[in-house]
C-alpha positions as CSV (number, residue, x, y, z in Angstrom):
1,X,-22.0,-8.0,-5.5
2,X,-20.8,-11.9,-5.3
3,X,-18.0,-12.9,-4.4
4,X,-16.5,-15.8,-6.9
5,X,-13.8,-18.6,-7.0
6,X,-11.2,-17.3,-9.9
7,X,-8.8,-15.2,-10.7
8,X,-8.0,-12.9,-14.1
9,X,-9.5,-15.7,-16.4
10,X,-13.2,-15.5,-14.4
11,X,-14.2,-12.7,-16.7
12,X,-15.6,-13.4,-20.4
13,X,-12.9,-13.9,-22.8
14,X,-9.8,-13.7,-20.7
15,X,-7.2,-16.6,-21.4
16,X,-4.1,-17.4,-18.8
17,X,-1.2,-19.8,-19.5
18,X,1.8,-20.7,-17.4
19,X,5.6,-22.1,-18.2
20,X,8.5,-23.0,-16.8
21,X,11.3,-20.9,-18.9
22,X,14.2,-21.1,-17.0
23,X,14.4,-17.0,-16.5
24,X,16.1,-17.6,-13.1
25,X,14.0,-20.7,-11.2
26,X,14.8,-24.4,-12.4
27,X,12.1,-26.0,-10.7
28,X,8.7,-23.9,-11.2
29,X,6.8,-22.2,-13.8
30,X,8.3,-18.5,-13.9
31,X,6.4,-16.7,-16.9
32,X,2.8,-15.7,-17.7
33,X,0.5,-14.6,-19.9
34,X,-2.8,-12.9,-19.8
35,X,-5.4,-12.6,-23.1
36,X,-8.3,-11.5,-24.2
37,X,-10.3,-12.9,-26.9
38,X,-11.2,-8.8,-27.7
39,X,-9.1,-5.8,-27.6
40,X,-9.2,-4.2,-24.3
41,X,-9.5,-0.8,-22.7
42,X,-6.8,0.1,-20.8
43,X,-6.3,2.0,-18.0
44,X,-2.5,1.6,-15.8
45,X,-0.9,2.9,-12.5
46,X,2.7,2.4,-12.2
47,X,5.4,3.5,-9.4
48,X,6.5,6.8,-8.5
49,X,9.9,6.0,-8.1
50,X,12.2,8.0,-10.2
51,X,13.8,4.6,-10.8
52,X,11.7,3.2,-13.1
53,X,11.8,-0.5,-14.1
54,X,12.1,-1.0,-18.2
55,X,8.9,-2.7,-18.1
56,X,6.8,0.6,-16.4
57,X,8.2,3.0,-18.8
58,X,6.8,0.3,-21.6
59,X,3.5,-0.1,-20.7
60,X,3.0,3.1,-19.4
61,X,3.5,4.3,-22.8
62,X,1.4,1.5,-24.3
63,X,-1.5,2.3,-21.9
64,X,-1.1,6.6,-22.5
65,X,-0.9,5.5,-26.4
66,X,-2.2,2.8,-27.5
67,X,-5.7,2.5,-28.6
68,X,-6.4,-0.7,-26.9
69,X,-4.4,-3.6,-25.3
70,X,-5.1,-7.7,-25.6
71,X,-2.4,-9.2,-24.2
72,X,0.4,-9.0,-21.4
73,X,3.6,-11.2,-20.8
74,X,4.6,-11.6,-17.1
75,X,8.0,-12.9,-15.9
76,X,9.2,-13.5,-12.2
77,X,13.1,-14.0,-11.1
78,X,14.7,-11.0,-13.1
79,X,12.9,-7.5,-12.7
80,X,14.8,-6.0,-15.6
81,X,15.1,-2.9,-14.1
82,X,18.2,-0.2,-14.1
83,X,19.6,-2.3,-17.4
84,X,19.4,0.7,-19.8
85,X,18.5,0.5,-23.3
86,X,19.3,-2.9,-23.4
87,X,16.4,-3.6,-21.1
88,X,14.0,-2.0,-22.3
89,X,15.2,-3.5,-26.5
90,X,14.1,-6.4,-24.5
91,X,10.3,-5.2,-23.5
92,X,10.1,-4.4,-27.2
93,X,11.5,-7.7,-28.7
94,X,8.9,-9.4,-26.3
95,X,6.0,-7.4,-27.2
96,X,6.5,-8.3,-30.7
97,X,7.3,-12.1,-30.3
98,X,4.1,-12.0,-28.1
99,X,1.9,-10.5,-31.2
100,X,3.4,-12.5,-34.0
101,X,2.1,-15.3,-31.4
102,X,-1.0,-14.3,-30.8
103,X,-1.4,-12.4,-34.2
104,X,-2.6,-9.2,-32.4
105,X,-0.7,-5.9,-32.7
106,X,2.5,-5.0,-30.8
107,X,1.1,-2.0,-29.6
108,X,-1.5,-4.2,-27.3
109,X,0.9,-6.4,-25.8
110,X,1.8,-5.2,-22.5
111,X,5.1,-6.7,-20.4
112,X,5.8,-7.0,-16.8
113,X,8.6,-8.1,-15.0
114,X,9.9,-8.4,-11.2
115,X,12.4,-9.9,-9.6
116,X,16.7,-8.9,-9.3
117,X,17.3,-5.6,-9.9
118,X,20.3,-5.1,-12.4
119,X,20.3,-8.0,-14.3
120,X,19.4,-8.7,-18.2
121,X,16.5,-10.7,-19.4
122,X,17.8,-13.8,-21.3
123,X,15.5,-12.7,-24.0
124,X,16.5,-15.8,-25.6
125,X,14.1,-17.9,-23.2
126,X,11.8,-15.3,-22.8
127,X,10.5,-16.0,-26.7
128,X,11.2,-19.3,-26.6
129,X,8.6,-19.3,-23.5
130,X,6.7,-17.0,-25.2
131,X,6.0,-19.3,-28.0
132,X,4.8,-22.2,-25.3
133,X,2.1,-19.7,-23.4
134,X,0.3,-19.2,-26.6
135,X,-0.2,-22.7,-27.0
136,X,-1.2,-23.5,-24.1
137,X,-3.3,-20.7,-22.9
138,X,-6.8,-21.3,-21.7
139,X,-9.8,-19.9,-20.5
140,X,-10.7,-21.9,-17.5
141,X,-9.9,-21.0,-13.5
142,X,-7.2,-23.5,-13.2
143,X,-5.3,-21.8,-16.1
144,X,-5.5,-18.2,-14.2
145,X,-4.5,-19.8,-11.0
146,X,-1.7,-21.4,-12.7
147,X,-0.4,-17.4,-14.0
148,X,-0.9,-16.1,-10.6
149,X,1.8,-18.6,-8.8
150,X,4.1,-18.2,-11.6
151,X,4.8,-14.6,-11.1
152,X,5.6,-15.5,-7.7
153,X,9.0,-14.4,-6.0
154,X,9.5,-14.6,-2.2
155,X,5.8,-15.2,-2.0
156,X,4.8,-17.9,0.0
157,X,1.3,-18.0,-1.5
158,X,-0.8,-17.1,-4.8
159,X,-3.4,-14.5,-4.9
160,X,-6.4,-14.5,-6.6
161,X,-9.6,-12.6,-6.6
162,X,-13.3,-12.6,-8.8
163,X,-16.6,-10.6,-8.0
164,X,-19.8,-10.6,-10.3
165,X,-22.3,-7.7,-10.3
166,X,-25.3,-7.3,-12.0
167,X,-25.3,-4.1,-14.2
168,X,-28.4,-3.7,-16.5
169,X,-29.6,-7.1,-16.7
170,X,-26.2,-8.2,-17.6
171,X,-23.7,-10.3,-15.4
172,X,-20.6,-8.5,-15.2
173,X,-18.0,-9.8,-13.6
174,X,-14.3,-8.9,-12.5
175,X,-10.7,-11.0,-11.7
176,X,-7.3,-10.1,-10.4
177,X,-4.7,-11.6,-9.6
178,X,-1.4,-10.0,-8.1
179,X,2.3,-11.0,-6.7
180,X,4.2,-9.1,-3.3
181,X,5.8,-10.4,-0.3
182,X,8.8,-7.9,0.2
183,X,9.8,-4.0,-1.1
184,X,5.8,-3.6,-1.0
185,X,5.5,0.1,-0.3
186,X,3.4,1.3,-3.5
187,X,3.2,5.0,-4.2
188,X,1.3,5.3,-7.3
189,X,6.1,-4.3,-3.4
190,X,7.9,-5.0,-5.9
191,X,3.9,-5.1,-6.8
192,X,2.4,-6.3,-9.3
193,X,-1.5,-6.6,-10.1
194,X,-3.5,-7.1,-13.0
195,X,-6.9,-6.6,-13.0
196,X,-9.8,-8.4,-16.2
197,X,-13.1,-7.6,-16.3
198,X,-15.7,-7.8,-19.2
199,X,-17.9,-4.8,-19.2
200,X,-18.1,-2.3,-20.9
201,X,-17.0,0.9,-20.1
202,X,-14.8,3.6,-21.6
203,X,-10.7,4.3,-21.4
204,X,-11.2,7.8,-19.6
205,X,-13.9,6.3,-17.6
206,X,-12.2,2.8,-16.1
207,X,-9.0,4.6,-15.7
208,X,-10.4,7.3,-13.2
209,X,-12.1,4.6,-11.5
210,X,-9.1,2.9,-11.6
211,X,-6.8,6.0,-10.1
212,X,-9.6,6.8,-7.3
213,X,-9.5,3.3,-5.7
214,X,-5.8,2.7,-5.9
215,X,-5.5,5.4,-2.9
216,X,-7.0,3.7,-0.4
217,X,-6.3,-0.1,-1.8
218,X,-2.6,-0.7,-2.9
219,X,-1.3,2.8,-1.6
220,X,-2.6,1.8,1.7
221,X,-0.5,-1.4,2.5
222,X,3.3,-1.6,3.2
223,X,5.5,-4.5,4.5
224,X,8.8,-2.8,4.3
225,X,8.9,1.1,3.5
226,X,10.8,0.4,0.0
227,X,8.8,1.4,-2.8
228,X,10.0,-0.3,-6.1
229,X,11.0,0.4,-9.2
230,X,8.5,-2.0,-11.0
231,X,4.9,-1.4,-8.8
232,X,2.5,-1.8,-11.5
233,X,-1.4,-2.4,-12.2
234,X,-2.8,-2.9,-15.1
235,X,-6.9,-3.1,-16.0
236,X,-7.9,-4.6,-18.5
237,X,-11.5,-4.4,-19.6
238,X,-12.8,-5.9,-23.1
239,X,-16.5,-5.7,-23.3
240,X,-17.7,-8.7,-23.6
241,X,-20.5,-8.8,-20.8
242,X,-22.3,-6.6,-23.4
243,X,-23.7,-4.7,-20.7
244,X,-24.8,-0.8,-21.6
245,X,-21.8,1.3,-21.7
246,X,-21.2,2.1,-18.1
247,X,-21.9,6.2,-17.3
248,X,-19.9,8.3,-14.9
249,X,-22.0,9.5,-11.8
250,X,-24.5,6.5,-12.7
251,X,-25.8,3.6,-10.0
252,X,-24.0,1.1,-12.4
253,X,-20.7,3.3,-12.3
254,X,-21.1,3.0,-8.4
255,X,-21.4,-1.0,-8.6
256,X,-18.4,-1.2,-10.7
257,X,-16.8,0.9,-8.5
258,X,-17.4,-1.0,-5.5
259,X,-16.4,-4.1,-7.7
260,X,-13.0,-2.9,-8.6
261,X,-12.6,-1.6,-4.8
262,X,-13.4,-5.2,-3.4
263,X,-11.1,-6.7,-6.1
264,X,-8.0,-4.3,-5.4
265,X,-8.9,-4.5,-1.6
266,X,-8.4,-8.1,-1.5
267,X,-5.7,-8.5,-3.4
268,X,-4.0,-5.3,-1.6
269,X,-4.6,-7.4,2.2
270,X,-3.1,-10.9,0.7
271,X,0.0,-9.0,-0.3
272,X,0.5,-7.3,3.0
273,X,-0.5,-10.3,5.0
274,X,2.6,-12.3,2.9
275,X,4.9,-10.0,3.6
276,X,8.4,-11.8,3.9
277,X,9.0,-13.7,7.1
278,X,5.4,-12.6,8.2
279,X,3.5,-14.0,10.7
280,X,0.1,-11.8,10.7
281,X,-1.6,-9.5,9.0
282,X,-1.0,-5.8,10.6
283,X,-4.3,-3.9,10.3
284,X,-4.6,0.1,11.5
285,X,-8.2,1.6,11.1
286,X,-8.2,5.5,12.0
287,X,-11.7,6.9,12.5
288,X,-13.2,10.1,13.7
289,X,-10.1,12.0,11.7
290,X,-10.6,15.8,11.2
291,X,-9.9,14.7,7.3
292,X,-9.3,11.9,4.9
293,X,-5.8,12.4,3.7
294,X,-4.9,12.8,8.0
295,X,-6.6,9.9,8.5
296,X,-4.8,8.2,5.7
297,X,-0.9,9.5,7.1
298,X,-1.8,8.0,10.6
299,X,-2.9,4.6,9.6
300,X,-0.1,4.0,7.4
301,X,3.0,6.1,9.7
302,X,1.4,3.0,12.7
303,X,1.9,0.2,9.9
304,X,4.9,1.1,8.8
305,X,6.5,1.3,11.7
306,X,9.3,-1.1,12.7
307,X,9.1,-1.0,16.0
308,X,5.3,-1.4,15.8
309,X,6.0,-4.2,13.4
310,X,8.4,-6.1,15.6
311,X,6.0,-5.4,18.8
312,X,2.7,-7.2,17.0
313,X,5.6,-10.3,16.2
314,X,5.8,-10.4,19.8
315,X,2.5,-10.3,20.6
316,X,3.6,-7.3,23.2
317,X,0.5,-4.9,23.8
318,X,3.4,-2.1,23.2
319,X,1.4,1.2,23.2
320,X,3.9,3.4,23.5
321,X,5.3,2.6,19.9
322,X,2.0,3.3,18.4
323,X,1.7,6.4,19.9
324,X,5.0,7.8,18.8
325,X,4.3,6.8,15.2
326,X,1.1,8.6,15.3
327,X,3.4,11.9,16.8
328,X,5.5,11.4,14.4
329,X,3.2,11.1,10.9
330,X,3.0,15.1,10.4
331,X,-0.3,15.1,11.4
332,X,-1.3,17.9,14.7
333,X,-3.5,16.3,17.1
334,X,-4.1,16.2,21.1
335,X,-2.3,12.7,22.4
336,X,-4.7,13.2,25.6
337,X,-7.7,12.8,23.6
338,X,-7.1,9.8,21.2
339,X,-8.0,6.4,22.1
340,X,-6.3,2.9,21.3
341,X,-7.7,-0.5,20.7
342,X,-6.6,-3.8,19.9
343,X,-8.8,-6.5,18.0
344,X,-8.9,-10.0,16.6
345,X,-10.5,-13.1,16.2
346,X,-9.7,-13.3,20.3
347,X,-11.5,-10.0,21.3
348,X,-11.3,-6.3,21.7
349,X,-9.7,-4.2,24.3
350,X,-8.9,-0.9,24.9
351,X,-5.1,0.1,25.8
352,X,-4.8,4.1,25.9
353,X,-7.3,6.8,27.2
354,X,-6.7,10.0,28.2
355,X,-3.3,10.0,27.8
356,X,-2.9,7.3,29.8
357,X,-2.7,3.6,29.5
358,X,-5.9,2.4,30.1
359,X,-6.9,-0.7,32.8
360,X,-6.5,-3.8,30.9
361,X,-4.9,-7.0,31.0
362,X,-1.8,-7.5,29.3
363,X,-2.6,-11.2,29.3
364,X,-5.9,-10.6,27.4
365,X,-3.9,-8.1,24.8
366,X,-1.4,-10.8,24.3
367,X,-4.3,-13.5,23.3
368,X,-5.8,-10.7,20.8
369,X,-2.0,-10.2,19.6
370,X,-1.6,-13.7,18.8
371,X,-4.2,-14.5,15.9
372,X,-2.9,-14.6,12.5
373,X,-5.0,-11.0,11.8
374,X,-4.2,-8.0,14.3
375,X,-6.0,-4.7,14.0
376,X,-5.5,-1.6,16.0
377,X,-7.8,1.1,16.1
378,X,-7.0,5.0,16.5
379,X,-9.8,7.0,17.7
380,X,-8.6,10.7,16.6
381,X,-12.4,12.3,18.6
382,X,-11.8,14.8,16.4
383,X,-14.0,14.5,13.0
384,X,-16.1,12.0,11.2
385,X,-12.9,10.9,8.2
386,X,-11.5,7.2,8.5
387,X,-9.0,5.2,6.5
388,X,-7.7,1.8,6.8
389,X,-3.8,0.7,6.2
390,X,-2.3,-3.3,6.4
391,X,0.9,-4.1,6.6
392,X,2.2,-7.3,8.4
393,X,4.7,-7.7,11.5
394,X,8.6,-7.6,11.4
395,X,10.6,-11.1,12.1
396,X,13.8,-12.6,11.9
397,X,12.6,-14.4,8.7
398,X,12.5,-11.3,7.0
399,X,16.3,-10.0,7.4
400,X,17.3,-13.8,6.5
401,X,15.1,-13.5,2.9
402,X,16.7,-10.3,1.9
403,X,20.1,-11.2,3.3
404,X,20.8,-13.4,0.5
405,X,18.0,-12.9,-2.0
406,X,20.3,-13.0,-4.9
407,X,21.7,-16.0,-4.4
């Protein structure tokens, strides 16, 4: 696997424009498009909130339904979520501006929104900008790059992400690009990702791999606890690598596997480590658990823990907090026969053994605590499971950003 500059337009085929349409921002680009030259497979995971944005009930009914998809229309600023039929009229007026556009069917156009909660789309601008991302949609990086910042809300920073693999002889090659800095708590933040890649492989196929990875990628990152109403992902894959069809329980399923895991992974750590107001990423790595799914509970009940969070902004070695998160997660365990760790950039040291605190320096845990990437590790001694979570650390900045983030 290699590890490319790009974003969704590095595959084969895939087209990206941005525009400013005046949805809510004056002064930036604020809607997106992705296409593909070919129809795609689909394959979709979407929030498990019972509040469910008008955009997720849309495509997921486009994605359960339709036969394939080619194109999806992003917009940042309004979320278009709790607004009733209204709202979703609104998916389905875009979806069919988008294909008279593009001359493609309605049913493949896929829409995605995020933003304000409660407030209606002024579908008005959303075709007029509609009308301007056909036109000026391209297939080169710069285009895909311009897409990702455009779906930006509280963001401080696009993200982007492109592998290639070899499958068969044939280059095949993978881009994502995603947007989250704040209610990132996915459950499948207001999250969304979108995923392009040109091989080919089936809709029953990509969609497992699809719903495999996203447990220990996107599930496995929080910045606030608040799981919202529009988390979405959508894969889109159309073929045009003209590799041989990828096989389940095949080497080349296991390279595309790996693939999609290293894109989702990526883009998963960039949103956590832009959480709002964050000042580092917030990495918990459980090993030697008895299982996967208790390893899994532990790492994310440490990162999403405020008191945790606020300790790492601080740069305090604050054990204690760790600890009780870990009591608290649901999982049994014996607290005398964990160990704790901190690491970064700045070292590794060990801070609990035995039920103890361990001897260390709390100078030398505040120099790890300071880099810009914190990890703590969890030593259950008790089985040969791990899993990794990232969140980010709690600051002032973040109370100020949602204070006011309608205004």
């Amino acid at each position: 696997m290699k590890k490319i500059t790009g974003g969704v337009t590095a595959a084969k085929g895939f087209q990206a424009a941005a525009v400013a349409a005046g949805i809510k921002y004056k002064d930036r680009d604020d809607m997106a498009l992705i296409y593909s030259e070919k129809p795609c497979v689909l394959a979709g995971t979407f929030t498990s909130n019972v509040v469910k944005a008008a955009p997720v009930l849309f495509d997921k009914k486009v994605v359960e339904e339709s036969p394939y998809g080619q194109a999806v229309v992003i917009n940042a600023g309004i979320a278009n979520a709790c607004t009733g039929r209204e709202g979703f009229s609104y998916c389905e007026q875009t979806a069919k501006a988008a294909a008279e556009a593009l001359s493609i069917s309605e049913n493949a156009v896929l829409v995605a929104s995020t933003g304000v909660i409660g407030m209606q789309l002024p579908i008005d601008r959303i075709v007029s900008g509609i009308k301007k991302l056909t036109e000026g949609k391209q297939g080169d990086l710069e285009a895909g790059t311009r897409a990702s910042r455009a779906i930006m809300t509280t963001d401080t920073k696009n993200k982007e992400a492109a592998v290639q693999i070899e499958i068969s002889g044939r280059t095949v090659t993978l881009g994502g690009m995603c947007k989250g800095s704040g209610m990132i708590h996915p459950n499948m933040c207001t999250m969304l990702a979108f995923v392009t890649t040109d091989a080919v492989i089936s809709k029953e196929l990509l969609t497992k791999a699809v719903k495999e990875d996203v447990v220990d990628t996107f599930n496995m990152i929080s910045v606030d606890g608040d799981t919202s109403t529009n988390d979405t992902l959508l894969v889109l894959a159309n073929g045009m690598a003209e590799n041989p069809e990828i096989r389940e329980n095949s080497p080349e399923y296991e390279a595309f596997r790996e693939a999609l895991h290293e894109i989702n992974e990526t883009l998963a750590k960039k949103m956590a480590g832009d959480g709002e107001g964050a000042t580092a990423l917030f990495e918990t790595k459980v090993i030697h658990a008895p299982s996967k799914q208790d390893a899994r509970i532990l790492a994310k009940a440490v990162i999403c823990s405020s008191l945790t969070k606020a300790a790492i902004y601080g740069h305090d070695a604050n054990w204690g907090r760790i600890l009780c998160a870990l009591g608290y997660s649901g999982v049994i365990f014996d607290p005398e026969k964990i160990e704790l760790f901190f690491e970064s950039k700045a070292g590794r040291i060990q801070i609990y053994k035995d039920g103890v605190a361990a001897d260390y320096s709390e100078e030398e845990a505040t120099k790890i605590l300071s880099e810009p990437e914190v990890t703590v590790v969890v030593d259950m001694k008790n089985g040969e499971e791990s899993a990794t979570a990232w969140g980010c650390d709690l600051t002032y900045d973040y109370v100020k950003i949602n204070a006011d983030y309608r205004s």
